[in-house]
N, C-alpha and C positions, 0 to 999 in steps of 0.2 A: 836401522832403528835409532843410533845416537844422532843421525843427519847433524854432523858436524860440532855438537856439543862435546863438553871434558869424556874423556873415561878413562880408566885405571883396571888395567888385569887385577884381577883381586885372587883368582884361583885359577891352577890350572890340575887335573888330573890325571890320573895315570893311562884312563882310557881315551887321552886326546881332547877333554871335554876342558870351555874354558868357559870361566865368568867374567863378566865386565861391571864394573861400576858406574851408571853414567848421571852426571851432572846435569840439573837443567833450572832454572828462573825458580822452580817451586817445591825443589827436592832433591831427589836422588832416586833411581830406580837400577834395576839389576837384570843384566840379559846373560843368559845361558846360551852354549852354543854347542852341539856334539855332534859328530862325523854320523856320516846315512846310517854305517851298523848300530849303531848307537840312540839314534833318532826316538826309538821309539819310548826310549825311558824319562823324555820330557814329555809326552805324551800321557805318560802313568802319570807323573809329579804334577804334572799341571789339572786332573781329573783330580787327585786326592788335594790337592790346593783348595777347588771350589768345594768336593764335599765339606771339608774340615773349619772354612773358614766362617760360617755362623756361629762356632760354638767357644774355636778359639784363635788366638792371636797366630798368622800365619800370613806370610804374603800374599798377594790381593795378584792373579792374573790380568796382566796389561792386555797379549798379543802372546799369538804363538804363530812360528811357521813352519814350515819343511819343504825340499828341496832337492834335486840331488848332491846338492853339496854340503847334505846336513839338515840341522835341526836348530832353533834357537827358541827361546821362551823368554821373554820381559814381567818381570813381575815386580809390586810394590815394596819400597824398604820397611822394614819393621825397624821403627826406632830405637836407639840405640846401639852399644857396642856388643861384640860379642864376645864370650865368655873367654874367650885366647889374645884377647886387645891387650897391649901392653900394661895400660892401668889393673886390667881385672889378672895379669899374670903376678901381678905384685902385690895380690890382696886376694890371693886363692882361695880366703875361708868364706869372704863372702861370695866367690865366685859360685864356689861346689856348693855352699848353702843354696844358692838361687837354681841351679839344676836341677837338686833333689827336689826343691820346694815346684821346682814349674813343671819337673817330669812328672809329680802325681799329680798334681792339676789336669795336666795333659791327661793323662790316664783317665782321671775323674771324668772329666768334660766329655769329652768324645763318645760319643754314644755305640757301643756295640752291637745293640741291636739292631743298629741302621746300616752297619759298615760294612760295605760292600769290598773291600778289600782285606787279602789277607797274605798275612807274613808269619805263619805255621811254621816249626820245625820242621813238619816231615813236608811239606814242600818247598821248603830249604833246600832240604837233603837230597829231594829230586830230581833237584837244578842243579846239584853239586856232582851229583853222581854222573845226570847228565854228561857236565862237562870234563868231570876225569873220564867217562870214555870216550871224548873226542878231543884229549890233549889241550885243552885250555884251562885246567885247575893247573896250579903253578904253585909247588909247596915252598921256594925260591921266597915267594912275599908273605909270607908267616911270619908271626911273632916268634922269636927267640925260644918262647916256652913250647912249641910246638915242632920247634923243626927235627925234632928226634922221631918225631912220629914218620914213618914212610904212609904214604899216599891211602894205603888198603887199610890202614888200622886205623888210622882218621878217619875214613868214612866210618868204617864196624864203629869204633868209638861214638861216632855221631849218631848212628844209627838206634842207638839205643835212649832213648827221648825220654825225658824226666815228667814224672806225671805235672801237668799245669797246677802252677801254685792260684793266681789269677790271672783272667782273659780277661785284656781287653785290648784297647787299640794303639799300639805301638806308633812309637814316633818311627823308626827302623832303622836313626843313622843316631843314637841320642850321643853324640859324643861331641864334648864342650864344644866348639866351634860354630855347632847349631844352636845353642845357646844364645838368646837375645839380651842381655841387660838392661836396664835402668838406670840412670843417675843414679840413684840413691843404692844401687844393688840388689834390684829385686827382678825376677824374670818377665820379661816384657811379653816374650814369643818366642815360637821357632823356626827355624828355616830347613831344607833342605829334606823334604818330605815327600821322594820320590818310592820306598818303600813302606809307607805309613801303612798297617793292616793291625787286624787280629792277631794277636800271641800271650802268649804266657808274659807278664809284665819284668821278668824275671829275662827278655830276649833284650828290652833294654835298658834293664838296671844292670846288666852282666860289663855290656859295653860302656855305658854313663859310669860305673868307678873305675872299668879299666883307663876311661880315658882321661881321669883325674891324674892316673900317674904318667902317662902320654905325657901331659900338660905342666903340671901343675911337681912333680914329683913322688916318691912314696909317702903314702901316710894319710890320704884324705876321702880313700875309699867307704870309710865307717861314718865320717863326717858326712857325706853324700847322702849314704843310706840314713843316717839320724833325721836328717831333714826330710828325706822323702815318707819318713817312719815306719822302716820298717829294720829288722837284725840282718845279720848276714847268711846269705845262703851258698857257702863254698859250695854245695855240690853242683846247682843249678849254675853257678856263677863260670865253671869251669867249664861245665856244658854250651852254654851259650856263648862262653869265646873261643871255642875250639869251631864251631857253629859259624861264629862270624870270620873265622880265619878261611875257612870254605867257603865263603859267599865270594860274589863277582868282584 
């Protein structure tokens, strides 16, 4: 796909999957790449790319292939830095302002009653459960606040599902990094919208403040939420990250 133009690993994850950066006369575009077991969640991401992208700002499908040596996806760059770029980590208030303000946008925009995908708690939990009974939940990669939990009381914990404050269509990774900026500081887009669905909006405000202090330090979780406008909801908020500590 680069046929011998620049590129730049820009990310690699933990499930083997890498991004590339590549260079060319009239921009910049971005190819994904992920091993055959893998494969098939560029396939998700690149479906909710096309639904998503009349309504809002999301990268534009170049090419997609598969293989058996894998998977890759070339998609278009959304301009701008993102929200973990050196400038924007040295200027976090405008950072987390432009999250809160583009995560309800995001929300606003996206039509629920078109969207065919969904990213529900309790089919969450079903993939979660799934995989603790076939030894690929890993309580090893938990956040600190969770690893007192053993494996059975995490699920029971999760199992118990907060009624929906509002539904609608979750970004499903909203954590700064998918975050697009502006020059001037203002949210441009998102990226990395391989679980985009249906949820309670509270699946990714829970994860967009935790990942303020990921990022950015203590202290900017309320900040987040002000801009997105709405108070703080500890119950749901603790729900939903225990929720995403179980996910893949």
């Amino acid at each position: 796909m680069a046929r011998g133009r620049p590129r730049r690993l820009v990310w690699q994850n933990e499930a083997g999957g890498l991004t590339f950066e590549v260079s060319d006369g009239d921009g910049r575009f971005f190819v994904k790449w992920l091993p055959p077991e893998r494969a098939d969640d560029l396939d998700a991401e690149a479906a909710r790319l096309r639904w998503a992208a009349p309504f809002v700002v999301v990268p534009h499908v170049i090419d997609q292939h598969r293989d058996p040596s894998g998977g890759w996806l070339a998609t278009t760059a959304v301009p701008g830095d993102n929200a973990v770029s050196s400038r924007w980590r040295s200027d976090p208030g405008t950072a987390v302002r432009a999250m809160g303000e583009g995560l309800r946008s995001l929300h606003e925009r996206l039509p629920r009653a078109s969207c065919p995908f969904s990213w529900s708690a309790a089919g969450r939990l079903a993939d979660a459960e799934r995989r603790a009974a076939t030894g690929r939940l890993d309580p090893r990669r938990w956040d600190p606040v969770h690893r007192s939990l053993d494996l059975a009381t995490a699920l029971a914990r999760a199992a118990d599902i907060p009624p929906v404050d509002s539904l609608v269509v979750c970004h499903g990774d909203s954590c700064a990094p998918n975050t697009i900026l502006t020059d001037d500081g203002r949210c441009a887009g998102h990226v990395d919208l391989g679980a985009m669905g249906l949820a309670d909006r509270w699946a990714d405000l829970a994860v967009a403040t935790w990942s303020t202090e990921w990022n950015y330090g203590p202290g900017w979780e309320q900040a987040l939420l002000d801009a997105y406008g709405l108070p703080a909801d500890p119950e749901r908020s603790r729900y939903y990250r225990l929720l995403w500590d179980l996910g893949p």
